[in-house]
C-alpha positions as CSV (number, residue, x, y, z in Angstrom):
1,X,0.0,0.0,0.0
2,X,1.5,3.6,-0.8
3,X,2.6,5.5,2.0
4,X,0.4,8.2,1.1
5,X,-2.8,6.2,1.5
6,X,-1.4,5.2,5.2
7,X,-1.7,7.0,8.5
8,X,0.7,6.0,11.1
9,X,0.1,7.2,14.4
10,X,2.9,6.0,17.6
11,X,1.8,7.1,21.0
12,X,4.4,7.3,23.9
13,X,2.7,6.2,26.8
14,X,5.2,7.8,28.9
15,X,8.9,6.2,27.6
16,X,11.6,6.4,29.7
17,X,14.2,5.2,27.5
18,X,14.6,7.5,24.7
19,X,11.7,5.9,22.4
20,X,10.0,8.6,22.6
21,X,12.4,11.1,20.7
22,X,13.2,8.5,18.2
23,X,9.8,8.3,17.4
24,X,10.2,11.9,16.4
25,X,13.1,11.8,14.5
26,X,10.9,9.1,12.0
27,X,7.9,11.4,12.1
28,X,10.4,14.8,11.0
29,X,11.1,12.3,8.0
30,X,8.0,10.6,7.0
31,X,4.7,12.6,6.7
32,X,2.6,10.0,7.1
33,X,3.9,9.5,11.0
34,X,2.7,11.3,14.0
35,X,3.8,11.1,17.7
36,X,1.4,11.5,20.6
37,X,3.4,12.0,23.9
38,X,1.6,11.7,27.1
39,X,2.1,10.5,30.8
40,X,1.6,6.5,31.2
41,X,-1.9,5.6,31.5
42,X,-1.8,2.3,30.0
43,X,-2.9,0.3,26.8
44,X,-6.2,1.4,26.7
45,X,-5.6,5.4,27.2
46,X,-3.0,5.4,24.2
47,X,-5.0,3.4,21.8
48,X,-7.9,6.0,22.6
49,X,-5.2,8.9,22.0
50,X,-4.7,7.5,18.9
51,X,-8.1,7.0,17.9
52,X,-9.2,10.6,18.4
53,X,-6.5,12.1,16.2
54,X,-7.2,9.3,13.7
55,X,-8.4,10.8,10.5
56,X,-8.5,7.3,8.0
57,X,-11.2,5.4,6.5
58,X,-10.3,2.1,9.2
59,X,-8.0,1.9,11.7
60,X,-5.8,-1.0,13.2
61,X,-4.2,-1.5,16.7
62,X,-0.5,-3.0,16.7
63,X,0.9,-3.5,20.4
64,X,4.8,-2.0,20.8
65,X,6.3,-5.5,21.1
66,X,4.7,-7.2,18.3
67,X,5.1,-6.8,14.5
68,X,3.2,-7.1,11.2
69,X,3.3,-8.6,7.7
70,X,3.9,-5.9,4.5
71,X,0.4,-6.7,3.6
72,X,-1.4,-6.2,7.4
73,X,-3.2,-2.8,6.1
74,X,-3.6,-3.2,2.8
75,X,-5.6,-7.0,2.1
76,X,-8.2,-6.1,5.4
77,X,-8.8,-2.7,3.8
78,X,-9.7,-3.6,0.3
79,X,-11.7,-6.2,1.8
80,X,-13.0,-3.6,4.1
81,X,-13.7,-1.6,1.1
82,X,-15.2,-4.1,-1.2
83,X,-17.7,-5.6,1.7
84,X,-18.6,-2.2,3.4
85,X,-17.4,-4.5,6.5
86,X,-17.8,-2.7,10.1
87,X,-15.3,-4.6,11.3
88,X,-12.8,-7.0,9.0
89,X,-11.4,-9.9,10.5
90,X,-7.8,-11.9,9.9
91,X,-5.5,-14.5,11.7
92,X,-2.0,-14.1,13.2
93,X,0.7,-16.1,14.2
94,X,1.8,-16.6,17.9
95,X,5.5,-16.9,18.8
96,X,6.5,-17.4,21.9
97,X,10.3,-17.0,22.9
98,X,12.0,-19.0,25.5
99,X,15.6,-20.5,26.7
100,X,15.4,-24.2,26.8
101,X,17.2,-26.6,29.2
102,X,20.6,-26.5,27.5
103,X,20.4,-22.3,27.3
104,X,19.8,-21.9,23.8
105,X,16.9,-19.5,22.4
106,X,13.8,-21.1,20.7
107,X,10.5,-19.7,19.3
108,X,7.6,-21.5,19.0
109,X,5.3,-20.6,16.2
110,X,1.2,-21.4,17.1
111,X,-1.1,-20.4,14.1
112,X,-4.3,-18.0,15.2
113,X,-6.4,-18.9,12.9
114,X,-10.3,-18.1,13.2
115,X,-12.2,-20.4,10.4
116,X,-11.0,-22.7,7.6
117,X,-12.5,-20.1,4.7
118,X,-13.5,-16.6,4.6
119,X,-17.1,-15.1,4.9
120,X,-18.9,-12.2,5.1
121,X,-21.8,-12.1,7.5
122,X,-24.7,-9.5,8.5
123,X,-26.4,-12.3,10.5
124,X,-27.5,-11.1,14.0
125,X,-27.2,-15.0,15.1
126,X,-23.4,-15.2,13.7
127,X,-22.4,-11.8,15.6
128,X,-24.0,-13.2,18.5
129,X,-21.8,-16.2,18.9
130,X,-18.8,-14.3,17.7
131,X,-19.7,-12.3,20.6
132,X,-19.8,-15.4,22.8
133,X,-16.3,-16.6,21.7
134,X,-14.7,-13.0,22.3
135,X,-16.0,-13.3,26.2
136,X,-14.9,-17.4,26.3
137,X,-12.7,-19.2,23.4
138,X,-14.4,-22.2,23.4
139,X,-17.7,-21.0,23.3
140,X,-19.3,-22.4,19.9
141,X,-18.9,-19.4,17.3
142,X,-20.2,-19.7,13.5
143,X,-20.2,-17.0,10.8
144,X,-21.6,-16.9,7.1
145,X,-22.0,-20.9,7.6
146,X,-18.2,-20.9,8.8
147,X,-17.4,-23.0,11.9
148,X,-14.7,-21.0,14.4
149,X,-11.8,-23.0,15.6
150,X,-12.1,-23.3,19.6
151,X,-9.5,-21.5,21.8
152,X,-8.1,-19.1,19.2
153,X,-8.9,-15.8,21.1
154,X,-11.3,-13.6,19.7
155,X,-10.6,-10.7,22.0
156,X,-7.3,-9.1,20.8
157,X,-8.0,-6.1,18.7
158,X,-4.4,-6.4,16.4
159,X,-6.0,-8.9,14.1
160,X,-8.5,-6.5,13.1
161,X,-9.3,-3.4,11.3
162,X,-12.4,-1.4,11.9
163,X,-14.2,1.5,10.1
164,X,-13.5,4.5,11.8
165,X,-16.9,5.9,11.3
166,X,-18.2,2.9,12.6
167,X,-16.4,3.4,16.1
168,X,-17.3,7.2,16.5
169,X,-20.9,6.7,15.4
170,X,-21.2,3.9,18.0
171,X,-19.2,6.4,20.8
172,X,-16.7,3.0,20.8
173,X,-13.4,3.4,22.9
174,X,-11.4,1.6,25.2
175,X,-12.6,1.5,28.7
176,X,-9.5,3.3,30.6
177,X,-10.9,2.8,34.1
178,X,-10.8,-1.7,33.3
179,X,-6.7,-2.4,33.9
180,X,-7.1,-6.0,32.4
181,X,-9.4,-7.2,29.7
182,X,-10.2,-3.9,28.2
183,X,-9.4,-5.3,24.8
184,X,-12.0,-8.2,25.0
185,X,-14.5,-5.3,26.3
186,X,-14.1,-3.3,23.4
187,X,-14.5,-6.1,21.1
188,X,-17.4,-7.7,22.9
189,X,-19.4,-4.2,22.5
190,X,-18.0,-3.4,19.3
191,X,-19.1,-7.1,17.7
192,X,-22.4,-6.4,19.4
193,X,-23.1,-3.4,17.3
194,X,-21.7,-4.4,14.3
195,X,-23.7,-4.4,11.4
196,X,-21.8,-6.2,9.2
197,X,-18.4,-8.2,9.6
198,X,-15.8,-9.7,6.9
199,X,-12.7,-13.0,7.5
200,X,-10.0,-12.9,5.6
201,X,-8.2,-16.8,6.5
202,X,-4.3,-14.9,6.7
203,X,-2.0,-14.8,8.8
204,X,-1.3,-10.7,8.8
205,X,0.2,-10.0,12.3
206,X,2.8,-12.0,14.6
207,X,1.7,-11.6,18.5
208,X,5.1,-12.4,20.6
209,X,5.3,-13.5,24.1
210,X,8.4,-13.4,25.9
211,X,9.3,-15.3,29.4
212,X,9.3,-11.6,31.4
213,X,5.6,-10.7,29.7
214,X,3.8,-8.4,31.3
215,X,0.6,-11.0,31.3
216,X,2.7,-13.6,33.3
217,X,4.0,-11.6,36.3
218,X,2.5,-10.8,40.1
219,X,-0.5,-9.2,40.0
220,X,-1.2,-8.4,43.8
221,X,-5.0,-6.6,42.8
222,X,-6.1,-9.1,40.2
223,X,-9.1,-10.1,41.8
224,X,-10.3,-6.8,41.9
225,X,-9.1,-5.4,38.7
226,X,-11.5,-8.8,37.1
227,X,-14.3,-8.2,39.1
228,X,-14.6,-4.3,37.6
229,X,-14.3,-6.2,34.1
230,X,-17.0,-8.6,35.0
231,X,-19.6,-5.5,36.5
232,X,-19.3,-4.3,33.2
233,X,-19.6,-7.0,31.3
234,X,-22.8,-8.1,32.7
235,X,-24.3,-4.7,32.6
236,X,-24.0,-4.8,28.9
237,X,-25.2,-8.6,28.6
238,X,-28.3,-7.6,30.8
239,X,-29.2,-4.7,27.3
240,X,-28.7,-7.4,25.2
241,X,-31.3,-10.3,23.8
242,X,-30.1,-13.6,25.2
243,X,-32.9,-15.9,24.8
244,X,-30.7,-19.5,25.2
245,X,-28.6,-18.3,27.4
246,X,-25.8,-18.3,25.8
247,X,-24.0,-15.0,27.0
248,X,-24.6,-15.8,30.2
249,X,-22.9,-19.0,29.9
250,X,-20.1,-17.4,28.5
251,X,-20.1,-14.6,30.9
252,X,-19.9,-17.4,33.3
253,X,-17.2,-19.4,32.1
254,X,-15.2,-16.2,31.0
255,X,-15.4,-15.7,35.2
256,X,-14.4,-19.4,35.9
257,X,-11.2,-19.1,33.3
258,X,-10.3,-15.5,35.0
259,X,-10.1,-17.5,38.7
260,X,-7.7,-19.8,37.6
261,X,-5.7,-17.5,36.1
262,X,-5.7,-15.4,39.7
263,X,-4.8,-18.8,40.9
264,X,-1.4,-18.1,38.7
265,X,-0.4,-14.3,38.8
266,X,-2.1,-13.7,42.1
267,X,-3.8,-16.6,45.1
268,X,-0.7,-19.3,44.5
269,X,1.8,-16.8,43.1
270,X,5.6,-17.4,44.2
271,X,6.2,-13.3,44.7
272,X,2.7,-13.4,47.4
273,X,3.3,-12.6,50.4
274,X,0.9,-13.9,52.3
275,X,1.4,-17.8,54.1
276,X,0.0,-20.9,53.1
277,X,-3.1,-20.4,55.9
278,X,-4.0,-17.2,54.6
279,X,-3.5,-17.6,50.9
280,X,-6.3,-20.7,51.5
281,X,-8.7,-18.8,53.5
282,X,-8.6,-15.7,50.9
283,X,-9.4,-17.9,47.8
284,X,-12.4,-19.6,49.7
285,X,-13.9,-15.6,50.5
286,X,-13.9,-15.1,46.8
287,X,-15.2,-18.3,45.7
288,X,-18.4,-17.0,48.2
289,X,-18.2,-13.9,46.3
290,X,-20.5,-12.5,43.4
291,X,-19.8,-13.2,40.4
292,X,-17.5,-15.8,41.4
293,X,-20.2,-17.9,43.2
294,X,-23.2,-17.5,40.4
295,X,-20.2,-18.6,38.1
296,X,-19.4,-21.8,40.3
297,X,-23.1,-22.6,40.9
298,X,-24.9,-22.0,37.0
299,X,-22.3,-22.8,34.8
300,X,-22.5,-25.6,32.8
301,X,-19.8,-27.6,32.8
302,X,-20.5,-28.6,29.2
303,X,-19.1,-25.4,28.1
304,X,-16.1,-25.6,29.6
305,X,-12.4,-26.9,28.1
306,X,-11.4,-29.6,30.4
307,X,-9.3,-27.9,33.3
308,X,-11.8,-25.8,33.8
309,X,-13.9,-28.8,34.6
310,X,-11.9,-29.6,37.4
311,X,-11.9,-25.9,38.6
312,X,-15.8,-25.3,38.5
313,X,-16.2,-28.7,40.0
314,X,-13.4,-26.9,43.0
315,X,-15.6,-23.9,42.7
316,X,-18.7,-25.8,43.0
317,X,-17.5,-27.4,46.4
318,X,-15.9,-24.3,48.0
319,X,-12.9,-26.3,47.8
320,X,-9.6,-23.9,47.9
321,X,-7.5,-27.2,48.6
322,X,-8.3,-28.7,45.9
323,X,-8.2,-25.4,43.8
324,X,-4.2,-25.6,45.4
325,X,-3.8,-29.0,44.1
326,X,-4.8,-28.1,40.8
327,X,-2.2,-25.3,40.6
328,X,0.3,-27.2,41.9
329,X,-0.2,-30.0,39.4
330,X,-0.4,-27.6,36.5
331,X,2.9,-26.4,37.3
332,X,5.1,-29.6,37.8
Protein backbone atom coordinates (compact mmCIF):
# COMPACT_ATOMS: atom_id res chain seq x y z
CA UNK A 1 0.00 0.00 0.00
CA UNK A 2 1.49 3.64 -0.81
CA UNK A 3 2.61 5.54 2.03
CA UNK A 4 0.36 8.25 1.07
CA UNK A 5 -2.81 6.16 1.54
CA UNK A 6 -1.41 5.21 5.19
CA UNK A 7 -1.75 7.02 8.47
CA UNK A 8 0.70 6.00 11.07
CA UNK A 9 0.11 7.19 14.42
CA UNK A 10 2.90 5.98 17.64
CA UNK A 11 1.84 7.08 20.97
CA UNK A 12 4.36 7.30 23.91
CA UNK A 13 2.74 6.17 26.84
CA UNK A 14 5.16 7.76 28.86
CA UNK A 15 8.85 6.22 27.56
CA UNK A 16 11.58 6.44 29.69
CA UNK A 17 14.20 5.25 27.45
CA UNK A 18 14.58 7.55 24.69
CA UNK A 19 11.73 5.87 22.42
CA UNK A 20 10.04 8.62 22.65
CA UNK A 21 12.38 11.08 20.72
CA UNK A 22 13.17 8.48 18.19
CA UNK A 23 9.85 8.33 17.45
CA UNK A 24 10.17 11.86 16.40
CA UNK A 25 13.11 11.81 14.46
CA UNK A 26 10.91 9.10 11.99
CA UNK A 27 7.93 11.36 12.06
CA UNK A 28 10.37 14.78 11.02
CA UNK A 29 11.06 12.27 7.96
CA UNK A 30 8.03 10.56 7.03
CA UNK A 31 4.75 12.63 6.65
CA UNK A 32 2.61 10.05 7.08
CA UNK A 33 3.94 9.45 11.05
CA UNK A 34 2.67 11.26 13.96
CA UNK A 35 3.84 11.07 17.70
CA UNK A 36 1.42 11.52 20.60
CA UNK A 37 3.42 12.02 23.89
CA UNK A 38 1.63 11.70 27.13
CA UNK A 39 2.11 10.50 30.80
CA UNK A 40 1.60 6.45 31.20
CA UNK A 41 -1.91 5.64 31.46
CA UNK A 42 -1.84 2.25 30.02
CA UNK A 43 -2.90 0.32 26.78
CA UNK A 44 -6.22 1.44 26.75
CA UNK A 45 -5.57 5.39 27.21
CA UNK A 46 -2.99 5.43 24.24
CA UNK A 47 -4.96 3.40 21.82
CA UNK A 48 -7.86 5.97 22.61
CA UNK A 49 -5.20 8.90 21.98
CA UNK A 50 -4.74 7.50 18.91
CA UNK A 51 -8.05 7.04 17.89
CA UNK A 52 -9.20 10.58 18.42
CA UNK A 53 -6.46 12.06 16.18
CA UNK A 54 -7.17 9.25 13.68
CA UNK A 55 -8.39 10.83 10.55
CA UNK A 56 -8.50 7.34 7.98
CA UNK A 57 -11.18 5.44 6.49
CA UNK A 58 -10.28 2.07 9.23
CA UNK A 59 -8.04 1.92 11.65
CA UNK A 60 -5.79 -1.00 13.16
CA UNK A 61 -4.16 -1.52 16.69
CA UNK A 62 -0.51 -2.95 16.67
CA UNK A 63 0.86 -3.55 20.36
CA UNK A 64 4.76 -1.98 20.82
CA UNK A 65 6.33 -5.52 21.07
CA UNK A 66 4.72 -7.17 18.32
CA UNK A 67 5.14 -6.84 14.53
CA UNK A 68 3.20 -7.10 11.24
CA UNK A 69 3.27 -8.55 7.71
CA UNK A 70 3.88 -5.91 4.47
CA UNK A 71 0.39 -6.66 3.62
CA UNK A 72 -1.38 -6.20 7.40
CA UNK A 73 -3.18 -2.78 6.14
CA UNK A 74 -3.62 -3.16 2.83
CA UNK A 75 -5.59 -6.96 2.12
CA UNK A 76 -8.18 -6.07 5.40
CA UNK A 77 -8.78 -2.68 3.84
CA UNK A 78 -9.69 -3.62 0.34
CA UNK A 79 -11.71 -6.24 1.77
CA UNK A 80 -13.04 -3.59 4.09
CA UNK A 81 -13.73 -1.59 1.13
CA UNK A 82 -15.21 -4.10 -1.15
CA UNK A 83 -17.74 -5.60 1.66
CA UNK A 84 -18.59 -2.21 3.44
CA UNK A 85 -17.43 -4.54 6.50
CA UNK A 86 -17.82 -2.70 10.08
CA UNK A 87 -15.28 -4.57 11.28
CA UNK A 88 -12.75 -7.05 9.02
CA UNK A 89 -11.40 -9.90 10.52
CA UNK A 90 -7.85 -11.92 9.90
CA UNK A 91 -5.54 -14.46 11.70
CA UNK A 92 -1.96 -14.09 13.19
CA UNK A 93 0.68 -16.14 14.22
CA UNK A 94 1.79 -16.62 17.92
CA UNK A 95 5.48 -16.87 18.83
CA UNK A 96 6.50 -17.38 21.86
CA UNK A 97 10.34 -16.99 22.88
CA UNK A 98 12.00 -19.04 25.54
CA UNK A 99 15.56 -20.51 26.67
CA UNK A 100 15.41 -24.20 26.84
CA UNK A 101 17.20 -26.57 29.21
CA UNK A 102 20.56 -26.49 27.53
CA UNK A 103 20.36 -22.34 27.34
CA UNK A 104 19.77 -21.90 23.81
CA UNK A 105 16.85 -19.51 22.37
CA UNK A 106 13.75 -21.12 20.68
CA UNK A 107 10.55 -19.73 19.27
CA UNK A 108 7.63 -21.48 19.05
CA UNK A 109 5.34 -20.61 16.20
CA UNK A 110 1.18 -21.43 17.06
CA UNK A 111 -1.10 -20.42 14.07
CA UNK A 112 -4.26 -18.04 15.22
CA UNK A 113 -6.41 -18.95 12.90
CA UNK A 114 -10.35 -18.14 13.23
CA UNK A 115 -12.20 -20.45 10.40
CA UNK A 116 -11.00 -22.65 7.63
CA UNK A 117 -12.50 -20.12 4.70
CA UNK A 118 -13.49 -16.56 4.57
CA UNK A 119 -17.11 -15.12 4.93
CA UNK A 120 -18.86 -12.24 5.13
CA UNK A 121 -21.84 -12.06 7.50
CA UNK A 122 -24.66 -9.49 8.46
CA UNK A 123 -26.39 -12.33 10.54
CA UNK A 124 -27.51 -11.15 14.04
CA UNK A 125 -27.22 -14.96 15.07
CA UNK A 126 -23.42 -15.24 13.71
CA UNK A 127 -22.42 -11.78 15.64
CA UNK A 128 -24.03 -13.24 18.49
CA UNK A 129 -21.84 -16.23 18.94
CA UNK A 130 -18.85 -14.26 17.74
CA UNK A 131 -19.68 -12.27 20.60
CA UNK A 132 -19.80 -15.43 22.77
CA UNK A 133 -16.33 -16.56 21.74
CA UNK A 134 -14.74 -12.95 22.34
CA UNK A 135 -15.97 -13.33 26.24
CA UNK A 136 -14.93 -17.44 26.29
CA UNK A 137 -12.71 -19.22 23.37
CA UNK A 138 -14.39 -22.17 23.43
CA UNK A 139 -17.71 -21.02 23.25
CA UNK A 140 -19.28 -22.43 19.89
CA UNK A 141 -18.94 -19.41 17.35
CA UNK A 142 -20.22 -19.73 13.48
CA UNK A 143 -20.19 -16.99 10.76
CA UNK A 144 -21.57 -16.88 7.05
CA UNK A 145 -21.96 -20.89 7.55
CA UNK A 146 -18.21 -20.88 8.80
CA UNK A 147 -17.43 -22.96 11.94
CA UNK A 148 -14.68 -21.04 14.39
CA UNK A 149 -11.78 -22.95 15.62
CA UNK A 150 -12.05 -23.34 19.56
CA UNK A 151 -9.55 -21.48 21.75
CA UNK A 152 -8.11 -19.15 19.19
CA UNK A 153 -8.91 -15.79 21.07
CA UNK A 154 -11.33 -13.64 19.65
CA UNK A 155 -10.55 -10.65 22.01
CA UNK A 156 -7.33 -9.14 20.77
CA UNK A 157 -8.01 -6.07 18.71
CA UNK A 158 -4.41 -6.42 16.35
CA UNK A 159 -5.97 -8.90 14.07
CA UNK A 160 -8.51 -6.52 13.13
CA UNK A 161 -9.33 -3.43 11.26
CA UNK A 162 -12.35 -1.38 11.94
CA UNK A 163 -14.25 1.45 10.12
CA UNK A 164 -13.48 4.47 11.78
CA UNK A 165 -16.92 5.85 11.26
CA UNK A 166 -18.24 2.90 12.57
CA UNK A 167 -16.35 3.38 16.05
CA UNK A 168 -17.32 7.20 16.54
CA UNK A 169 -20.89 6.74 15.35
CA UNK A 170 -21.22 3.93 18.03
CA UNK A 171 -19.24 6.35 20.78
CA UNK A 172 -16.72 2.99 20.77
CA UNK A 173 -13.42 3.42 22.87
CA UNK A 174 -11.41 1.60 25.18
CA UNK A 175 -12.62 1.54 28.69
CA UNK A 176 -9.46 3.26 30.61
CA UNK A 177 -10.94 2.79 34.09
CA UNK A 178 -10.82 -1.73 33.33
CA UNK A 179 -6.72 -2.42 33.87
CA UNK A 180 -7.11 -6.02 32.43
CA UNK A 181 -9.42 -7.18 29.73
CA UNK A 182 -10.22 -3.89 28.24
CA UNK A 183 -9.44 -5.32 24.85
CA UNK A 184 -11.95 -8.21 25.03
CA UNK A 185 -14.48 -5.35 26.26
CA UNK A 186 -14.10 -3.29 23.41
CA UNK A 187 -14.45 -6.14 21.06
CA UNK A 188 -17.39 -7.68 22.85
CA UNK A 189 -19.35 -4.18 22.50
CA UNK A 190 -17.98 -3.42 19.30
CA UNK A 191 -19.08 -7.10 17.71
CA UNK A 192 -22.36 -6.40 19.43
CA UNK A 193 -23.06 -3.37 17.34
CA UNK A 194 -21.67 -4.36 14.31
CA UNK A 195 -23.75 -4.40 11.45
CA UNK A 196 -21.80 -6.18 9.20
CA UNK A 197 -18.39 -8.19 9.56
CA UNK A 198 -15.78 -9.72 6.89
CA UNK A 199 -12.73 -13.05 7.46
CA UNK A 200 -9.96 -12.89 5.61
CA UNK A 201 -8.23 -16.81 6.46
CA UNK A 202 -4.27 -14.86 6.68
CA UNK A 203 -1.95 -14.84 8.78
CA UNK A 204 -1.30 -10.69 8.77
CA UNK A 205 0.18 -10.05 12.32
CA UNK A 206 2.83 -11.99 14.64
CA UNK A 207 1.68 -11.63 18.47
CA UNK A 208 5.12 -12.44 20.56
CA UNK A 209 5.31 -13.45 24.06
CA UNK A 210 8.36 -13.44 25.89
CA UNK A 211 9.30 -15.35 29.37
CA UNK A 212 9.30 -11.59 31.36
CA UNK A 213 5.56 -10.73 29.71
CA UNK A 214 3.79 -8.37 31.33
CA UNK A 215 0.55 -11.05 31.33
CA UNK A 216 2.67 -13.58 33.26
CA UNK A 217 3.95 -11.60 36.28
CA UNK A 218 2.54 -10.83 40.08
CA UNK A 219 -0.53 -9.21 39.98
CA UNK A 220 -1.18 -8.39 43.83
CA UNK A 221 -5.01 -6.62 42.79
CA UNK A 222 -6.12 -9.07 40.19
CA UNK A 223 -9.06 -10.06 41.82
CA UNK A 224 -10.27 -6.80 41.91
CA UNK A 225 -9.13 -5.39 38.69
CA UNK A 226 -11.45 -8.76 37.15
CA UNK A 227 -14.33 -8.23 39.09
CA UNK A 228 -14.65 -4.30 37.62
CA UNK A 229 -14.28 -6.22 34.05
CA UNK A 230 -16.99 -8.61 34.99
CA UNK A 231 -19.55 -5.52 36.47
CA UNK A 232 -19.27 -4.25 33.17
CA UNK A 233 -19.64 -7.02 31.31
CA UNK A 234 -22.77 -8.05 32.66
CA UNK A 235 -24.26 -4.71 32.62
CA UNK A 236 -23.96 -4.79 28.86
CA UNK A 237 -25.19 -8.63 28.58
CA UNK A 238 -28.31 -7.61 30.77
CA UNK A 239 -29.18 -4.74 27.26
CA UNK A 240 -28.72 -7.43 25.21
CA UNK A 241 -31.25 -10.27 23.76
CA UNK A 242 -30.12 -13.63 25.19
CA UNK A 243 -32.85 -15.89 24.75
CA UNK A 244 -30.71 -19.50 25.16
CA UNK A 245 -28.63 -18.32 27.40
CA UNK A 246 -25.80 -18.29 25.80
CA UNK A 247 -24.05 -15.00 26.96
CA UNK A 248 -24.57 -15.84 30.23
CA UNK A 249 -22.87 -19.00 29.89
CA UNK A 250 -20.08 -17.39 28.46
CA UNK A 251 -20.07 -14.57 30.93
CA UNK A 252 -19.94 -17.40 33.34
CA UNK A 253 -17.23 -19.35 32.06
CA UNK A 254 -15.17 -16.17 30.99
CA UNK A 255 -15.37 -15.72 35.16
CA UNK A 256 -14.42 -19.40 35.93
CA UNK A 257 -11.25 -19.10 33.30
CA UNK A 258 -10.34 -15.55 35.04
CA UNK A 259 -10.13 -17.46 38.74
CA UNK A 260 -7.71 -19.80 37.60
CA UNK A 261 -5.72 -17.51 36.13
CA UNK A 262 -5.72 -15.40 39.71
CA UNK A 263 -4.80 -18.85 40.92
CA UNK A 264 -1.38 -18.12 38.71
CA UNK A 265 -0.44 -14.34 38.81
CA UNK A 266 -2.13 -13.70 42.10
CA UNK A 267 -3.80 -16.63 45.08
CA UNK A 268 -0.75 -19.30 44.55
CA UNK A 269 1.82 -16.78 43.07
CA UNK A 270 5.59 -17.40 44.23
CA UNK A 271 6.18 -13.28 44.75
CA UNK A 272 2.71 -13.41 47.39
CA UNK A 273 3.26 -12.63 50.40
CA UNK A 274 0.90 -13.92 52.30
CA UNK A 275 1.38 -17.83 54.12
CA UNK A 276 0.03 -20.88 53.09
CA UNK A 277 -3.10 -20.42 55.93
CA UNK A 278 -4.04 -17.21 54.65
CA UNK A 279 -3.54 -17.59 50.94
CA UNK A 280 -6.32 -20.65 51.52
CA UNK A 281 -8.69 -18.78 53.52
CA UNK A 282 -8.58 -15.69 50.94
CA UNK A 283 -9.44 -17.85 47.80
CA UNK A 284 -12.44 -19.61 49.67
CA UNK A 285 -13.86 -15.61 50.50
CA UNK A 286 -13.90 -15.12 46.79
CA UNK A 287 -15.20 -18.35 45.73
CA UNK A 288 -18.43 -17.02 48.20
CA UNK A 289 -18.21 -13.93 46.31
CA UNK A 290 -20.48 -12.53 43.43
CA UNK A 291 -19.76 -13.16 40.41
CA UNK A 292 -17.50 -15.79 41.35
CA UNK A 293 -20.20 -17.89 43.22
CA UNK A 294 -23.21 -17.51 40.45
CA UNK A 295 -20.16 -18.60 38.06
CA UNK A 296 -19.42 -21.76 40.30
CA UNK A 297 -23.10 -22.59 40.88
CA UNK A 298 -24.86 -22.00 37.00
CA UNK A 299 -22.31 -22.82 34.79
CA UNK A 300 -22.49 -25.61 32.75
CA UNK A 301 -19.80 -27.57 32.83
CA UNK A 302 -20.51 -28.62 29.17
CA UNK A 303 -19.09 -25.41 28.11
CA UNK A 304 -16.13 -25.62 29.62
CA UNK A 305 -12.39 -26.87 28.09
CA UNK A 306 -11.43 -29.65 30.43
CA UNK A 307 -9.26 -27.89 33.27
CA UNK A 308 -11.79 -25.84 33.75
CA UNK A 309 -13.86 -28.78 34.61
CA UNK A 310 -11.87 -29.57 37.39
CA UNK A 311 -11.90 -25.91 38.57
CA UNK A 312 -15.76 -25.30 38.48
CA UNK A 313 -16.22 -28.69 40.01
CA UNK A 314 -13.36 -26.88 42.97
CA UNK A 315 -15.65 -23.87 42.67
CA UNK A 316 -18.71 -25.85 42.96
CA UNK A 317 -17.51 -27.36 46.39
CA UNK A 318 -15.93 -24.32 47.97
CA UNK A 319 -12.92 -26.31 47.85
CA UNK A 320 -9.58 -23.86 47.90
CA UNK A 321 -7.48 -27.23 48.61
CA UNK A 322 -8.25 -28.73 45.86
CA UNK A 323 -8.24 -25.35 43.80
CA UNK A 324 -4.24 -25.55 45.44
CA UNK A 325 -3.84 -29.03 44.10
CA UNK A 326 -4.76 -28.06 40.84
CA UNK A 327 -2.23 -25.27 40.58
CA UNK A 328 0.31 -27.18 41.94
CA UNK A 329 -0.17 -29.98 39.42
CA UNK A 330 -0.40 -27.63 36.49
CA UNK A 331 2.88 -26.37 37.26
CA UNK A 332 5.14 -29.56 37.81
Amino acid sequence: MPKDELEVIFVDDGSKDGSGKLLDTHAAQYSHFKVIHQTNAGAAAARNAGLKIATGEYVAFVDPDDYIDEKYCQEPYEEGVRNGADIVLFDALKETSFTDKYGKEETKVISLSHAEKSFVTTSSEDILSMCCQILYPYMKATAGGEEFKADVPLAAPWDKLYKREFLIGNNLHFQEDLKVLDDMCFNYIAFSKAGKVSYIPKALYHYQVWQTSITNSYKKDRPLQDMKVFDFIKKNIEGQKDTDNRLRQAYYARIIKSFAICCRLYFFNIENPGNNKERLSEIKNYMSKEPYSSAFRNVRLGSLEWKLVIVALAGKCKSAWIMRLLHMLQNR
